[in-house]
N, C-alpha and C positions, 0 to 999 in steps of 0.2 A: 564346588567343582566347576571347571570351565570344560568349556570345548571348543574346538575350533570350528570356524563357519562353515568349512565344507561339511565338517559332519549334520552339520546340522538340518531339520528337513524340508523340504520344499517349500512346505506352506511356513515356517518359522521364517525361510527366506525373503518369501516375497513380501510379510510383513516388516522385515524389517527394512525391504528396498522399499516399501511404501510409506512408512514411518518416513525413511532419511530424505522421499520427494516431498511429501507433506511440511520436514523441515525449512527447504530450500526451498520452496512455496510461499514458506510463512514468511521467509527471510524477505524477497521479491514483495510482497504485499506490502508488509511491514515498509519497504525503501520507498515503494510507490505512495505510500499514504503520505511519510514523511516529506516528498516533494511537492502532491498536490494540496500538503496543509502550509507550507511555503508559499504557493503560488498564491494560495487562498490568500495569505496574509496580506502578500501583494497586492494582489487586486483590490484587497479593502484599503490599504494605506493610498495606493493610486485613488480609488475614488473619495475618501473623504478628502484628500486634498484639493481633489475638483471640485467636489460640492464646495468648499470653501474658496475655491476662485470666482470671478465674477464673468460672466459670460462673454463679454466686451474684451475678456485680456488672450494675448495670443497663448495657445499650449500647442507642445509638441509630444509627438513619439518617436519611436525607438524604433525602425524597419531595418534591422541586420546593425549594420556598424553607425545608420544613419540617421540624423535625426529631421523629420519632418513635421511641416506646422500641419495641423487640422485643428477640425472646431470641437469647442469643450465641450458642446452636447452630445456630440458625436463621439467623441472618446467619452467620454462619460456610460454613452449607452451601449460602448461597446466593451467597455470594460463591465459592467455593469452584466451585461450577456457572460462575459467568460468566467465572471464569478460564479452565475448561476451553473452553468459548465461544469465547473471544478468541485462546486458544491454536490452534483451530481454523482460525478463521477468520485466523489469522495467516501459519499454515502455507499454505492458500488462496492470500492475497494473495502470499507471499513466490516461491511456486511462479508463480503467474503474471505477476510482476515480470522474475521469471527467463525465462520464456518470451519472453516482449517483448524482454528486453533482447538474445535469442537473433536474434529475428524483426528485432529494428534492425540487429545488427552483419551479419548474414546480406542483408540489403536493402541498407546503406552499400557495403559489399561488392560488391555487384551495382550498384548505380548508378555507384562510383568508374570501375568495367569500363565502364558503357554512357558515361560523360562522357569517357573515356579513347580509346577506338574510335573516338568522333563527335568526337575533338578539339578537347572544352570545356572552357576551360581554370574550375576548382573554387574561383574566389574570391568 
């Protein structure tokens, strides 16, 4: 048996407008990990490259379209810094990914039970 959503009752409602932000949640987490384990990667490739240059030789960066010379140790410990950064903020995102994805299976859970009781049929 179906029914349609207006019939349906309040509280069935807002679990399931809470279910579908929990999704779009996960989604945005999920996109956000996916860039700062990107960046991450960058930053390790940037710095082992450094570490293998010699102090003596010039390097440059990347400031918008342009590239400027500074010094390897200086890039180095700056990169070095925004690793640790991303590493942070990664741990962060991945912790609250996991949270969500706790609060989804924990909601799916409870809504299957409340569709189940009121004899709606989940297609």
């Amino acid at each position: 048996m179906s029914m349609p959503y207006e019939n349906l009752s309040d509280d069935l409602k807002n679990k399931l407008q809470n279910y579908n932000n929990l999704v779009r949640t996960l989604e945005f987490l999920t996109q956000q990990r996916f860039e700062l384990e990107r960046g991450l990667r960058d930053a390790e490739l940037v710095i082992g490259e450094l570490d293998k240059t010699d102090s003596n030789k010039e390097v440059y960066k990347s400031i918008g379209g342009i590239m400027v010379k500074s010094e390897r140790d200086r890039l180095l410990d700056e990169k070095k810094s925004q690793k640790a950064s991303i590493e942070l903020k990664l741990k962060t995102i991945t912790q609250r990914e996991e949270r969500t994805k706790t609060q989804l299976e924990t909601l799916r859970i409870a809504l299957e039970k409340d569709f189940k009781d009121q004899g709606i049929s989940q297609s």
